[in-house]
C-alpha positions in Angstrom: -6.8 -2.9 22.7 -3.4 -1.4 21.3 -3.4 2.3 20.3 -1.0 3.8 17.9 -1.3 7.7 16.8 -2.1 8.5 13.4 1.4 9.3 12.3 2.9 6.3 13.5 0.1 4.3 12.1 0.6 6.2 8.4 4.4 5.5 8.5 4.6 2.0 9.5 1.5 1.1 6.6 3.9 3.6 4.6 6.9 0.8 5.5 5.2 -2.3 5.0 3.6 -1.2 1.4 7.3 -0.5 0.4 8.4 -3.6 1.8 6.0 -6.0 0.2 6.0 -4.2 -3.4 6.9 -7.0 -5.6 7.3 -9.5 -3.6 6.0 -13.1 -4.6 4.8 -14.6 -1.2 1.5 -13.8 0.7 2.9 -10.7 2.2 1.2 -8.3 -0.9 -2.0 -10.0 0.1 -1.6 -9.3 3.9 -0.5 -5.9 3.6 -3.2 -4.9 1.0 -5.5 -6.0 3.5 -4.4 -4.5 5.8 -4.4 -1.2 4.3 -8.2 -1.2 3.2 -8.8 -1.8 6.3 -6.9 1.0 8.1 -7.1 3.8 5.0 -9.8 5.7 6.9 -7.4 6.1 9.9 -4.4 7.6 8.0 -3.8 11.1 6.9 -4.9 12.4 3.5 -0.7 12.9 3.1 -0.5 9.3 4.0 -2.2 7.9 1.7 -0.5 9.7 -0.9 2.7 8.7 -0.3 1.7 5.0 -0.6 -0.1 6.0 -4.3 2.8 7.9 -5.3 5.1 4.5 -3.9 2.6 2.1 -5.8 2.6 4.1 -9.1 6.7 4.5 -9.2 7.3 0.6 -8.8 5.3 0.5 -11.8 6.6 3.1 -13.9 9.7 2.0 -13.1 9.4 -1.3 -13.4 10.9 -2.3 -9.8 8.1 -4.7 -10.0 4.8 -5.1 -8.6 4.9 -9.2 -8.2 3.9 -9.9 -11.8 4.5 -13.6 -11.3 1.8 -14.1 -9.4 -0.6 -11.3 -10.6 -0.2 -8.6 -7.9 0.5 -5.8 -10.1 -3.3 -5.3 -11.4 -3.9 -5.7 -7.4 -1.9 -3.3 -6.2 -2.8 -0.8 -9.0 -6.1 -1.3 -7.9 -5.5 -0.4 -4.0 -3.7 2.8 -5.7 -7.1 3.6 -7.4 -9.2 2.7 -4.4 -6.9 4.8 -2.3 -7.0 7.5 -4.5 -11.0 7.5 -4.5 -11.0 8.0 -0.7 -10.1 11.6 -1.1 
């Protein structure tokens, strides 16, 4: 088994959510995934700052993968996020 602290956990789901907002490939998919699965292991702060990074590419319009229909799925991992609190 691999072990990874907290912090380092937080900033590399931090890094991949940034990296894979609007991008039109399966890597949205993945790292969604991903995050469900790990939200429980991050800080409180953490998950904010992926929120906060998920609700400015859509306000700004940097895209959320509208071609393929990501952008209702990542604003719905924002909400689900934001529930865990």
């Amino acid at each position: 088994m691999i072990q990874i602290s907290q912090e380092a956990l937080g900033v590399s789901l931090i890094c991949s959510v940034r990296y894979a907002l609007g991008r039109k490939s399966y890597m949205p998919g993945m790292i969604m995934e991903i995050v469900k699965n790990h939200a429980r292991f991050i800080s409180e702060g953490d998950r904010e700052v992926i929120v906060q990074s998920i609700r400015e590419a859509a306000r700004f319009d940097r895209g959320l993968g509208r071609a393929i229909d990501y952008e209702e799925e990542w604003l719905e991992l924002a909400d689900w996020l934001e529930r865990l609190r």
